[in-house]
Biopython code that builds the backbone (N, CA, C, O; Angstrom):
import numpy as np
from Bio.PDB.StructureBuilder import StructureBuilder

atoms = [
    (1, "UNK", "N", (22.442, 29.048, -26.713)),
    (1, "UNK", "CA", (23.259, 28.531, -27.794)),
    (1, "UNK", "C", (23.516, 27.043, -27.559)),
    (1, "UNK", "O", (23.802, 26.700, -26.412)),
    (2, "UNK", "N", (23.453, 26.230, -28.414)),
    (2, "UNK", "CA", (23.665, 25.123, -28.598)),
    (2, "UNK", "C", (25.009, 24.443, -27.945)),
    (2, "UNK", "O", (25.781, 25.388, -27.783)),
    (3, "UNK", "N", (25.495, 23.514, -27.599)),
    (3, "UNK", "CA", (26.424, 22.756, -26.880)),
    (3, "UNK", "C", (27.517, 21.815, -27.834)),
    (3, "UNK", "O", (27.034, 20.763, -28.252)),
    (4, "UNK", "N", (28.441, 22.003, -28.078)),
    (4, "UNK", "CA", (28.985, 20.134, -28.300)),
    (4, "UNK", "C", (29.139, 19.430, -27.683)),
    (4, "UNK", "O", (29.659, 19.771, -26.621)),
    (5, "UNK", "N", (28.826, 18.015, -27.869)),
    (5, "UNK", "CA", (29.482, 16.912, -27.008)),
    (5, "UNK", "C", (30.771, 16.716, -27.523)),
    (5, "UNK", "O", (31.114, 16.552, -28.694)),
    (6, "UNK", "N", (31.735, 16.772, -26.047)),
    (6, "UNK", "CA", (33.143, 16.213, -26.172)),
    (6, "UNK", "C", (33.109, 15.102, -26.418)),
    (6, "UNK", "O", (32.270, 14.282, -26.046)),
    (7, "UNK", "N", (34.270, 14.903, -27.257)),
    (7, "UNK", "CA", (34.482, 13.218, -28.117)),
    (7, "UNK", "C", (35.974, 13.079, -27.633)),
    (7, "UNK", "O", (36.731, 14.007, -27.919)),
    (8, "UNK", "N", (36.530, 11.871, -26.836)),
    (8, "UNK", "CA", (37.753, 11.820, -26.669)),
    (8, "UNK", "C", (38.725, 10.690, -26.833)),
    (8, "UNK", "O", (39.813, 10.640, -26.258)),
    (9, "UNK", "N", (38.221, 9.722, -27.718)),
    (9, "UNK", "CA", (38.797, 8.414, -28.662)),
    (9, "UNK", "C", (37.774, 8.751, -30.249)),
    (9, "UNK", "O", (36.819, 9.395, -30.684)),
    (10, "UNK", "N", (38.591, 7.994, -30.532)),
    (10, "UNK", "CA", (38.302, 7.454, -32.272)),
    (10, "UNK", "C", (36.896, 6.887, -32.185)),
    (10, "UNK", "O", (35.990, 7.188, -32.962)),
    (11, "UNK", "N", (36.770, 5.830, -30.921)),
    (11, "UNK", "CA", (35.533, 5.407, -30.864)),
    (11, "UNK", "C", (34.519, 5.637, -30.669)),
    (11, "UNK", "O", (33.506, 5.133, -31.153)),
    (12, "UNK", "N", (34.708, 6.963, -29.437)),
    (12, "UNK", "CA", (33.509, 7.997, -29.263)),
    (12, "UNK", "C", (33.306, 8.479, -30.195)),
    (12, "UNK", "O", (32.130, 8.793, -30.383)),
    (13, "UNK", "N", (34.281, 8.787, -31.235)),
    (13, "UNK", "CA", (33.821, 9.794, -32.581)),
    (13, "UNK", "C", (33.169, 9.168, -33.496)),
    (13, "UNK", "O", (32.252, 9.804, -34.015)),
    (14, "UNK", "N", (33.441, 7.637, -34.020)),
    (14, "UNK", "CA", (32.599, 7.013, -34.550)),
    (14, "UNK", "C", (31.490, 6.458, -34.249)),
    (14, "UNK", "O", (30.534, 6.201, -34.981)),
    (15, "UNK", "N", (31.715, 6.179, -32.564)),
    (15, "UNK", "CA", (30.061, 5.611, -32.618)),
    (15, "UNK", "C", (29.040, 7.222, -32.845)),
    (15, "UNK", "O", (27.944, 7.322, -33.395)),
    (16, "UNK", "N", (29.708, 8.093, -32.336)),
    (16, "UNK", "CA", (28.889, 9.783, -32.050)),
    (16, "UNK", "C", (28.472, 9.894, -33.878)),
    (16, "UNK", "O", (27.284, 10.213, -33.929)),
    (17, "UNK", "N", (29.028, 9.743, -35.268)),
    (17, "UNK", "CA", (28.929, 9.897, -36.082)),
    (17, "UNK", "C", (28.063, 8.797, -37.318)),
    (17, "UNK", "O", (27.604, 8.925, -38.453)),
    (18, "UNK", "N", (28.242, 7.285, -35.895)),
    (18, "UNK", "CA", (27.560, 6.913, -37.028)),
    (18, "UNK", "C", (25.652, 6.405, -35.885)),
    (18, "UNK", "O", (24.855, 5.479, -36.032)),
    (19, "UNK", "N", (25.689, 7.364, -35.075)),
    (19, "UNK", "CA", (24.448, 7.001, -34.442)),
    (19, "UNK", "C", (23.575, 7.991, -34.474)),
    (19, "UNK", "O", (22.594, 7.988, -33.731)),
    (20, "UNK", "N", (23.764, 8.730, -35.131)),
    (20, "UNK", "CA", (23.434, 9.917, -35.748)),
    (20, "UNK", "C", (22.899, 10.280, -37.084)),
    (20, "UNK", "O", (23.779, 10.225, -37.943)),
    (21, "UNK", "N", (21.640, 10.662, -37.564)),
    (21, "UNK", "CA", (21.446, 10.704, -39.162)),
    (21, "UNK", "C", (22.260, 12.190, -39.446)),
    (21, "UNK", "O", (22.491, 12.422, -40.632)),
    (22, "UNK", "N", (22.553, 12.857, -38.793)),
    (22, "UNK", "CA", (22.835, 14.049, -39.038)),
    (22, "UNK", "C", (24.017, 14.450, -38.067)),
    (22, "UNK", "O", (23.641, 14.795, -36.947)),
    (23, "UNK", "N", (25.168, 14.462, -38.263)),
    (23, "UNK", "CA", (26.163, 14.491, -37.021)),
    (23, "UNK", "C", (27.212, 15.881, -37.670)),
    (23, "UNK", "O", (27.330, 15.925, -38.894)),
    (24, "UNK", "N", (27.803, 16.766, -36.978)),
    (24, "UNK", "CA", (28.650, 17.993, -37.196)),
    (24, "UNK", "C", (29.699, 17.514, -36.115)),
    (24, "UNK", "O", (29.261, 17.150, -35.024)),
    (25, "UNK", "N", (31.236, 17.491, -36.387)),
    (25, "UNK", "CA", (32.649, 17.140, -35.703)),
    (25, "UNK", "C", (33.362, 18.329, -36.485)),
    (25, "UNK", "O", (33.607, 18.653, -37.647)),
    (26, "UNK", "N", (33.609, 18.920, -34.847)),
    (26, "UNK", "CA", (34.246, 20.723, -35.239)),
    (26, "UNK", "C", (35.925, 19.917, -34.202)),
    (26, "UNK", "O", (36.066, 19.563, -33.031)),
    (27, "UNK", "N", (36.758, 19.934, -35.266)),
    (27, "UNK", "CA", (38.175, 19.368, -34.846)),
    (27, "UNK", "C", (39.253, 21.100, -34.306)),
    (27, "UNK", "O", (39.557, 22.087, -34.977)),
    (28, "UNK", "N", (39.429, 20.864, -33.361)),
    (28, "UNK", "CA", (40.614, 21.842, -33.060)),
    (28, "UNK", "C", (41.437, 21.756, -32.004)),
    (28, "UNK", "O", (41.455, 20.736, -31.316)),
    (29, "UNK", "N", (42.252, 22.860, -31.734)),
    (29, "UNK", "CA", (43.425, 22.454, -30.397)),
    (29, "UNK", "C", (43.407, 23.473, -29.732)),
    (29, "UNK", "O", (43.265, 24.590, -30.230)),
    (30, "UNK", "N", (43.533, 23.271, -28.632)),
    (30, "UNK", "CA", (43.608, 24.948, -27.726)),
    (30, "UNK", "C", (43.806, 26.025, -28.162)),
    (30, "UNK", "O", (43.018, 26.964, -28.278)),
    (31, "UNK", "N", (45.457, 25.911, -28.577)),
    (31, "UNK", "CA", (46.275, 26.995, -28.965)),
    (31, "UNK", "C", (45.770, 27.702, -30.241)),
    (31, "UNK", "O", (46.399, 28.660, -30.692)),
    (32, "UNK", "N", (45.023, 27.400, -30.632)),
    (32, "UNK", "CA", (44.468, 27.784, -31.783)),
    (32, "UNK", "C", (43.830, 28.853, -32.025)),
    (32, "UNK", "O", (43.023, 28.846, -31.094)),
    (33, "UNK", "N", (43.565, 30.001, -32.768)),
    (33, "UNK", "CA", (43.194, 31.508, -32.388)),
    (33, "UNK", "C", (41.741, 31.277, -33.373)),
    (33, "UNK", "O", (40.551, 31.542, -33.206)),
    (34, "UNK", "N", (42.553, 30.634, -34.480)),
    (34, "UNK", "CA", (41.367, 30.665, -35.610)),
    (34, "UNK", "C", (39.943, 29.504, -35.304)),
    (34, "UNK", "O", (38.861, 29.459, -35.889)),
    (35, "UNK", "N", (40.550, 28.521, -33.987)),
    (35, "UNK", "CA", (39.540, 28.041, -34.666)),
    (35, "UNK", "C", (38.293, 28.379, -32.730)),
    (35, "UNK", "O", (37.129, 28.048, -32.506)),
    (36, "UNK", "N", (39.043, 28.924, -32.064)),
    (36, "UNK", "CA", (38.415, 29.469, -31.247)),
    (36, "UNK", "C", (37.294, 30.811, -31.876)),
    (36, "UNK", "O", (36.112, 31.061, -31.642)),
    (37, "UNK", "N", (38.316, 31.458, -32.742)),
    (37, "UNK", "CA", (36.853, 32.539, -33.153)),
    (37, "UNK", "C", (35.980, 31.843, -34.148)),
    (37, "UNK", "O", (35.010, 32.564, -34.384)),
    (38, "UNK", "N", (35.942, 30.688, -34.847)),
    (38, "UNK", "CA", (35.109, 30.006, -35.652)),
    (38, "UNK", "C", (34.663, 29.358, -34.813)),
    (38, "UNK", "O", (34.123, 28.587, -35.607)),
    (39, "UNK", "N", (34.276, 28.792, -33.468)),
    (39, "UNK", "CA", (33.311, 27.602, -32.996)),
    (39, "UNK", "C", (32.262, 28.803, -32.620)),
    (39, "UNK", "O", (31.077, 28.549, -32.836)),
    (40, "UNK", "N", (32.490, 29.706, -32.239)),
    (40, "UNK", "CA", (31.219, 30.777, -31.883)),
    (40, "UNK", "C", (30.384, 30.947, -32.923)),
    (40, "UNK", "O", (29.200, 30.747, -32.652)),
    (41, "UNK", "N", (30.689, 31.322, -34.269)),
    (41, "UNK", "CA", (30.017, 31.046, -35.812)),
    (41, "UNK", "C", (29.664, 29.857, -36.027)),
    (41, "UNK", "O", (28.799, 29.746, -36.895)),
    (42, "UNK", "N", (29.915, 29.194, -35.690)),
    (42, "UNK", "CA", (29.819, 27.439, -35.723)),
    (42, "UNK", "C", (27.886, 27.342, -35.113)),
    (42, "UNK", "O", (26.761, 27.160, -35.577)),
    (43, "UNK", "N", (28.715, 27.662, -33.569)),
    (43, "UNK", "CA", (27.050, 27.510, -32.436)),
    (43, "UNK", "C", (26.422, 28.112, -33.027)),
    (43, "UNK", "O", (25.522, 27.461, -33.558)),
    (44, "UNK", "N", (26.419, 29.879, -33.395)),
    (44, "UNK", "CA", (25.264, 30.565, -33.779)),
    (44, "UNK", "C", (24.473, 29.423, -34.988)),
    (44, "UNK", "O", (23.463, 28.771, -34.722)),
    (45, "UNK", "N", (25.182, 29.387, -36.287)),
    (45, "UNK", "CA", (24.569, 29.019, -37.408)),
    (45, "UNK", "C", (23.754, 27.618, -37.221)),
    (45, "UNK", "O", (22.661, 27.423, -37.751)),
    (46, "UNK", "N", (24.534, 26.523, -36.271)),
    (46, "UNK", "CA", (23.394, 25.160, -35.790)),
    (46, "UNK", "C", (22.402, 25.866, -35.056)),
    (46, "UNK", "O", (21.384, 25.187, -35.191)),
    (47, "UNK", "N", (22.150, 26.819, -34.379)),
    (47, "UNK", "CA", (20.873, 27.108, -34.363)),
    (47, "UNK", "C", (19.903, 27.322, -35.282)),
    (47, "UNK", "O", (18.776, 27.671, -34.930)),
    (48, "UNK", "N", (20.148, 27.184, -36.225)),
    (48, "UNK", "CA", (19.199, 26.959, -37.325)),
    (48, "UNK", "C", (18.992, 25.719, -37.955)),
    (48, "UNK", "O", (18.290, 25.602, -38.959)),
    (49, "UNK", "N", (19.732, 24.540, -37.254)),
    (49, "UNK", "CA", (19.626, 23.504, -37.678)),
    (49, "UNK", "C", (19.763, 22.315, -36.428)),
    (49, "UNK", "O", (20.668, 21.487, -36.327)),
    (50, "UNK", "N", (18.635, 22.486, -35.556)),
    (50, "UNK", "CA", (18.256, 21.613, -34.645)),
    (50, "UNK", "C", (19.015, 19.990, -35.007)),
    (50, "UNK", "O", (19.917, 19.458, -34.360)),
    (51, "UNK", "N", (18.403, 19.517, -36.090)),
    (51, "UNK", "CA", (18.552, 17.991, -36.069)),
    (51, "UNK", "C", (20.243, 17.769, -35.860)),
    (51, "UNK", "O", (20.702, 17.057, -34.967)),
    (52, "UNK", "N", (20.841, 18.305, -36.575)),
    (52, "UNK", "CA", (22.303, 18.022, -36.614)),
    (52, "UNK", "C", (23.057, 18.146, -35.255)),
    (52, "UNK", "O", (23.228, 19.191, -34.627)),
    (53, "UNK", "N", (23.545, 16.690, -34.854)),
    (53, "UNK", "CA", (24.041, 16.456, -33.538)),
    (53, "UNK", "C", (25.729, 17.203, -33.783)),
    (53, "UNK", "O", (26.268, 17.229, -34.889)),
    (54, "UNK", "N", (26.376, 17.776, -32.489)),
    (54, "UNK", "CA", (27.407, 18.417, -32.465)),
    (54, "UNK", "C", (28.198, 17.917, -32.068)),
    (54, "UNK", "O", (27.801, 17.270, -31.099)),
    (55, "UNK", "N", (29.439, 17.766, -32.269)),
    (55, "UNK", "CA", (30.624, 16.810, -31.794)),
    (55, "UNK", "C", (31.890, 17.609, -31.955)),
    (55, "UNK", "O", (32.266, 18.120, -33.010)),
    (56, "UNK", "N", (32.601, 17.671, -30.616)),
    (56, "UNK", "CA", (33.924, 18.273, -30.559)),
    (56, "UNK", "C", (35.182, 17.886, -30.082)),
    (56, "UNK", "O", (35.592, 18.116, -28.944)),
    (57, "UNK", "N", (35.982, 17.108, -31.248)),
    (57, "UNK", "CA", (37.058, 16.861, -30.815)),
    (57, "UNK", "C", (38.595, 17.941, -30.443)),
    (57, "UNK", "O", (38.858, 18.890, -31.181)),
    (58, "UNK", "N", (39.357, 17.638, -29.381)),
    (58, "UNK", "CA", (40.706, 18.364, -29.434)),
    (58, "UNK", "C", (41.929, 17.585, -30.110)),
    (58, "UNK", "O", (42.492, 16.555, -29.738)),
    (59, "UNK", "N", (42.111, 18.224, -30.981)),
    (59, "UNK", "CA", (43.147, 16.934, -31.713)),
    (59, "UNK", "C", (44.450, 17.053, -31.133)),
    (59, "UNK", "O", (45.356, 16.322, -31.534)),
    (60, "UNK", "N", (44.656, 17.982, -30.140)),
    (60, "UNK", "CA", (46.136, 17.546, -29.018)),
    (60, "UNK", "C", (45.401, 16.412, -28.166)),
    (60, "UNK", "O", (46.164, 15.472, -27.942)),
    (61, "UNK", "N", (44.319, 16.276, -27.715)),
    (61, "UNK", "CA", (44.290, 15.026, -26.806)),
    (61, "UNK", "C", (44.033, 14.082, -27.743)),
    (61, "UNK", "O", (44.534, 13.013, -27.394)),
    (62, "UNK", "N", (43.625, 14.033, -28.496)),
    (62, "UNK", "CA", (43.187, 12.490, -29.300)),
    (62, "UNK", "C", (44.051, 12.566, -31.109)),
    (62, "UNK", "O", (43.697, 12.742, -32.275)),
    (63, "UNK", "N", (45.284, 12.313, -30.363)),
    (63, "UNK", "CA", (46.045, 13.117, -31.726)),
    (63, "UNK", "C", (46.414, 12.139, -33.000)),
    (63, "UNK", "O", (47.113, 12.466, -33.960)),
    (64, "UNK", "N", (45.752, 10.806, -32.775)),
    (64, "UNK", "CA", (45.165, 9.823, -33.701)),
    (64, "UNK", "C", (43.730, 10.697, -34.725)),
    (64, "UNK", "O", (43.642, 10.287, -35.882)),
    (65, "UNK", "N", (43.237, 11.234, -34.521)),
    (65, "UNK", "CA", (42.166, 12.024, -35.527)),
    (65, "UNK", "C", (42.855, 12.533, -36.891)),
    (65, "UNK", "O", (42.432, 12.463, -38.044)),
    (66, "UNK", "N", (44.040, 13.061, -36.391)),
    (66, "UNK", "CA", (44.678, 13.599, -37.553)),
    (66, "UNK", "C", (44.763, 12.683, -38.820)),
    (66, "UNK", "O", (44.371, 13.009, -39.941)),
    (67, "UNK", "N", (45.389, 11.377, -38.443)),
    (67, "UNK", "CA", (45.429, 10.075, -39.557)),
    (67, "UNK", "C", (44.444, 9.722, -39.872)),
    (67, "UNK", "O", (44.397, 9.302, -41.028)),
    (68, "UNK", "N", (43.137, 9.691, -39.049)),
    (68, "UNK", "CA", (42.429, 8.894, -39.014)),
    (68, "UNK", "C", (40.985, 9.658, -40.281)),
    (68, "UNK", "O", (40.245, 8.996, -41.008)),
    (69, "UNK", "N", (41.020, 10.936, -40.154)),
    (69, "UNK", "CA", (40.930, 11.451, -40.868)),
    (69, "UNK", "C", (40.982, 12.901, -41.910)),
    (69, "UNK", "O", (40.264, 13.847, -42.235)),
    (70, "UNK", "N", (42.780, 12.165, -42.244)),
    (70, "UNK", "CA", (43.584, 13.057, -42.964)),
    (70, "UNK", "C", (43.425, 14.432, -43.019)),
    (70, "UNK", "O", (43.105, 14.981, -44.074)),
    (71, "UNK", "N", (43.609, 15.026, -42.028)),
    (71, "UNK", "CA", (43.766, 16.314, -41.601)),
    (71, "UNK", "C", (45.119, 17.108, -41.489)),
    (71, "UNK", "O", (46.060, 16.577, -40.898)),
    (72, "UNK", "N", (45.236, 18.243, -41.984)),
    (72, "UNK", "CA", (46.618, 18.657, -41.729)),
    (72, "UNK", "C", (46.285, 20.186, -41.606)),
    (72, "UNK", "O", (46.763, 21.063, -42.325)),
    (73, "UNK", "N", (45.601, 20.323, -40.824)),
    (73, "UNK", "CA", (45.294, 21.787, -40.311)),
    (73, "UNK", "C", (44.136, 21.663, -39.554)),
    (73, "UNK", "O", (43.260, 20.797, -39.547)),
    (74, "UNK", "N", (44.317, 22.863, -38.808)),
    (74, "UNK", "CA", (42.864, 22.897, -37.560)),
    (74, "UNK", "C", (42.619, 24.185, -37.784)),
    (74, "UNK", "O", (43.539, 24.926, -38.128)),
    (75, "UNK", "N", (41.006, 24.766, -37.580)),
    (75, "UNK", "CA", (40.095, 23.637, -37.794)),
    (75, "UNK", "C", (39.579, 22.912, -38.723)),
    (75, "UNK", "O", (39.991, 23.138, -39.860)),
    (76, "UNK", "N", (38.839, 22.148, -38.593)),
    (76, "UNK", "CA", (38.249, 21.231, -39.255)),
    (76, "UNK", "C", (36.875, 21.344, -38.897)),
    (76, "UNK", "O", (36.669, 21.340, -37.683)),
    (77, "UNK", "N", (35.765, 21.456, -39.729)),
    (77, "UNK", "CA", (34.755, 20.950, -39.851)),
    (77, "UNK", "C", (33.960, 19.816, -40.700)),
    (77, "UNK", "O", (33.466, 19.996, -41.813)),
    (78, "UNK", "N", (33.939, 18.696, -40.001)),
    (78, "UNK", "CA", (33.403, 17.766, -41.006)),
    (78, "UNK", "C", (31.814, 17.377, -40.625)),
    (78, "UNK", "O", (31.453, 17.125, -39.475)),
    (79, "UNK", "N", (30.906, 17.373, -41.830)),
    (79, "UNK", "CA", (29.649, 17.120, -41.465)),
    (79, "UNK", "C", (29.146, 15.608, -42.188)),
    (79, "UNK", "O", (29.173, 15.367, -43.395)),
    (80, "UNK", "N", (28.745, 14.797, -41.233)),
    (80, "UNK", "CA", (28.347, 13.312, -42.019)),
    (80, "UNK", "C", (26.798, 13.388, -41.736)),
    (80, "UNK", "O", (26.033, 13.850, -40.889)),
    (81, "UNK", "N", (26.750, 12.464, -43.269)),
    (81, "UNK", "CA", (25.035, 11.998, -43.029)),
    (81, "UNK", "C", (24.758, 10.324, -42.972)),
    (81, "UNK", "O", (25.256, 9.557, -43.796)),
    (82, "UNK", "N", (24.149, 10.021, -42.202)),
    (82, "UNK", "CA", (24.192, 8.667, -41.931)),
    (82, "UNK", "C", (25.726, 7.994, -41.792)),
    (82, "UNK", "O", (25.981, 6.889, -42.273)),
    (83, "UNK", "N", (26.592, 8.707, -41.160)),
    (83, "UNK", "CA", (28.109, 8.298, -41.040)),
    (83, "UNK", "C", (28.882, 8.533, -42.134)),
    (83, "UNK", "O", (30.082, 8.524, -41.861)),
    (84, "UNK", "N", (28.579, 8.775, -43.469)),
    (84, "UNK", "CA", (29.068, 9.440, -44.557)),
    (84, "UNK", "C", (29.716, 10.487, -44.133)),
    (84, "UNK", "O", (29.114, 11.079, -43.237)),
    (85, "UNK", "N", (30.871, 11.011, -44.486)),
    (85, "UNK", "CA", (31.245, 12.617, -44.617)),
    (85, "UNK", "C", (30.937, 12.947, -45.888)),
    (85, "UNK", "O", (31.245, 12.254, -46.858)),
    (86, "UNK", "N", (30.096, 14.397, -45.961)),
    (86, "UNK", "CA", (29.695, 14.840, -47.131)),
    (86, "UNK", "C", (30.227, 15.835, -47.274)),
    (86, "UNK", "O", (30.423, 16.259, -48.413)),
    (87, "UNK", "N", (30.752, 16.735, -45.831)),
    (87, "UNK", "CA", (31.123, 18.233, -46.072)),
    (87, "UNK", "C", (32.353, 18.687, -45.464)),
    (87, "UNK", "O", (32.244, 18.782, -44.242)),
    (88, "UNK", "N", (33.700, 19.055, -46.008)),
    (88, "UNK", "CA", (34.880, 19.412, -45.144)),
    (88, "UNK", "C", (35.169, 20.365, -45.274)),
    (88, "UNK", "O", (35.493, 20.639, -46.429)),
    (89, "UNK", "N", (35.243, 21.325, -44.392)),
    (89, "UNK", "CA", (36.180, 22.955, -44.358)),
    (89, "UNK", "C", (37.199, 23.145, -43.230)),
    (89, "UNK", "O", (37.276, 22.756, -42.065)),
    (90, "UNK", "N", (37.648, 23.597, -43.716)),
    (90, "UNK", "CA", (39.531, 23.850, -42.959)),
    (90, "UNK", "C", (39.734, 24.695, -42.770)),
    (90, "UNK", "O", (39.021, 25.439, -43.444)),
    (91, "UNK", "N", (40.625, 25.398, -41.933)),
    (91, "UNK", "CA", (40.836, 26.248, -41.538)),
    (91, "UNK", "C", (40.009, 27.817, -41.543)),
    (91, "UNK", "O", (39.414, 28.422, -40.651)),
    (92, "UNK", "N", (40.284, 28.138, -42.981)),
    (92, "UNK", "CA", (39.476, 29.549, -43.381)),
    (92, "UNK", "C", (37.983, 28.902, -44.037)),
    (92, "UNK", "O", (37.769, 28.345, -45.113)),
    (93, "UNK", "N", (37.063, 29.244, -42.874)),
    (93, "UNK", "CA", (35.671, 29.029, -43.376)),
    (93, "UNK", "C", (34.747, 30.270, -43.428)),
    (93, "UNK", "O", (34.650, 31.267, -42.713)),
    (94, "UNK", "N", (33.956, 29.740, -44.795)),
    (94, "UNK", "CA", (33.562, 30.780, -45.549)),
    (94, "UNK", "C", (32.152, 30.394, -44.751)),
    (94, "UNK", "O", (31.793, 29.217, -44.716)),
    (95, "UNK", "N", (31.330, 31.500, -44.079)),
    (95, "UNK", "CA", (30.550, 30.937, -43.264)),
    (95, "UNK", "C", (28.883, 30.653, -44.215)),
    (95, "UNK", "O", (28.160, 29.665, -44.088)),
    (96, "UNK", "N", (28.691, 31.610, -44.942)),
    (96, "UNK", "CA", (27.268, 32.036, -46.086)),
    (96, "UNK", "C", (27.705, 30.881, -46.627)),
    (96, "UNK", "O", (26.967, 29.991, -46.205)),
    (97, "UNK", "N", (28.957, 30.210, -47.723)),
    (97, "UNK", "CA", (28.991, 29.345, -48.558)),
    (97, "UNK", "C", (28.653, 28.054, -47.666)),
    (97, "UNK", "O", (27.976, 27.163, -48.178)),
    (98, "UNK", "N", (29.162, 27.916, -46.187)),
    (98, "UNK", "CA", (29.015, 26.592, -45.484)),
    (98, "UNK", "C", (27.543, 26.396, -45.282)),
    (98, "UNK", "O", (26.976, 25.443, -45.815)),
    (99, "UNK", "N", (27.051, 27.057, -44.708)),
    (99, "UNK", "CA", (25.548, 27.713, -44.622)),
    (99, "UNK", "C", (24.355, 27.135, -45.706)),
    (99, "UNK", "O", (23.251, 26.616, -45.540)),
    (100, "UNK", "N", (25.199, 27.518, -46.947)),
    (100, "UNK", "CA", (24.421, 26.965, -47.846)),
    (100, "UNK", "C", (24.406, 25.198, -48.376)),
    (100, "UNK", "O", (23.476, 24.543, -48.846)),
    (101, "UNK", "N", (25.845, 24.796, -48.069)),
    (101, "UNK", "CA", (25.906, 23.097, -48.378)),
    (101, "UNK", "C", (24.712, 23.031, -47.414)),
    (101, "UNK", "O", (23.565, 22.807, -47.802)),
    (102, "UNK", "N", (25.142, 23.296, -45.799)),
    (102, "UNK", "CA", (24.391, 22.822, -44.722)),
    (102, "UNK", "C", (22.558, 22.769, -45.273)),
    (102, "UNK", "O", (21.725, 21.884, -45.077)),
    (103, "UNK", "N", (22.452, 23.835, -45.856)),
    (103, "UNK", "CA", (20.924, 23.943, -46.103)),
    (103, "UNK", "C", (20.976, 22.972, -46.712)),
    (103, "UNK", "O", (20.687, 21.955, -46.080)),
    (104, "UNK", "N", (21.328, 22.815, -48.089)),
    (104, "UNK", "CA", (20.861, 22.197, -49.063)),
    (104, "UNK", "C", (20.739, 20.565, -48.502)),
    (104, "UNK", "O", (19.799, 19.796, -48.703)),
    (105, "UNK", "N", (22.158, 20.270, -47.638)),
    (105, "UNK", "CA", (21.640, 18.775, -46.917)),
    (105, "UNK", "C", (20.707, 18.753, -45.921)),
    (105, "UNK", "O", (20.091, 17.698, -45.776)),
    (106, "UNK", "N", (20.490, 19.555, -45.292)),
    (106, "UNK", "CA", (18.967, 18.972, -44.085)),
    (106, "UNK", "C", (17.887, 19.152, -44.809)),
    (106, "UNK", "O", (16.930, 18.398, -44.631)),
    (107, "UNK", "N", (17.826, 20.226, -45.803)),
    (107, "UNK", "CA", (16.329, 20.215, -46.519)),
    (107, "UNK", "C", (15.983, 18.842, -47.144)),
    (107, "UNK", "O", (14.887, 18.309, -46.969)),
    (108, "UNK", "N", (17.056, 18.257, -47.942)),
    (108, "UNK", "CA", (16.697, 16.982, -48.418)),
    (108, "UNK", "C", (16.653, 15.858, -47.593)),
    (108, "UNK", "O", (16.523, 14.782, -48.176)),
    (109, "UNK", "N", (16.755, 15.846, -45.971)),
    (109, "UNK", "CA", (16.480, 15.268, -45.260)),
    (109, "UNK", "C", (15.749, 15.201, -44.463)),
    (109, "UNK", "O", (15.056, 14.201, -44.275)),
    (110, "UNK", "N", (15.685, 16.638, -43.515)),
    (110, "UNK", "CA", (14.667, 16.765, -42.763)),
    (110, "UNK", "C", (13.243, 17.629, -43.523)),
    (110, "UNK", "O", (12.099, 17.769, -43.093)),
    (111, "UNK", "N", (13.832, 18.066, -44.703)),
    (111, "UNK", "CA", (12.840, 18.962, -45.077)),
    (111, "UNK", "C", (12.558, 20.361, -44.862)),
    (111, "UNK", "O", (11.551, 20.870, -45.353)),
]
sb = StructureBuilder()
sb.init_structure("model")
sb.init_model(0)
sb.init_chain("A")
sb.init_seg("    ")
for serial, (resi, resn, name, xyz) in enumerate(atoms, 1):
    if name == "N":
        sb.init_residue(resn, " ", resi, " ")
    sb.init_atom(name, np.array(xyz, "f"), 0.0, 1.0, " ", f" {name:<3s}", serial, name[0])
structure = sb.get_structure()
């Protein structure tokens, strides 16, 4: 199964997002129940999508993310293309509907 790289400033997260044509930032906090059983659904489904680099912030240690981009619940999944964010889901993720944005953006990129 696939890995994230830990991100632990604003700056790691932006340079990680914009050096990347294809970048995934899965935001959560320890204590968190929901978003511990969603990063396992998370790994499985990027296995089907090699190109997209993985990025994992804890928003108790880097608790500037929240402002930075307007978050008010964990988790968070945000997916950018060329540093763009194109795709956000929160908390309750619908995994088939995410599945399908995800397709529809790497096909028109990677093909």
């Amino acid at each position: 199964m696939r890995s994230f790289n830990e991100l632990h400033s604003i700056d790691e997260v932006n340079q990680f997002k914009d050096n990347h044509q294809l970048a995934l930032l899965f935001i959560s906090r320890p204590n968190c129940s929901v978003c511990h059983g969603l990063l396992p659904q998370v790994k499985e489904l990027m296995e089907d999508y090699p190109a997209i680099k993985l990025g994992h912030v804890n928003a108790d240690e880097v608790q500037e993310i929240k402002g930075y981009f307007t978050i008010f619940t964990v988790p968070v999944i945000l997916v950018f293309v060329e540093g763009k964010e194109y795709v956000r889901e929160a908390r309750i993720v619908h995994m088939d509907l995410f599945d399908q944005k995800i397709n529809k953006i790497y096909k028109n990129l990677i093909g």
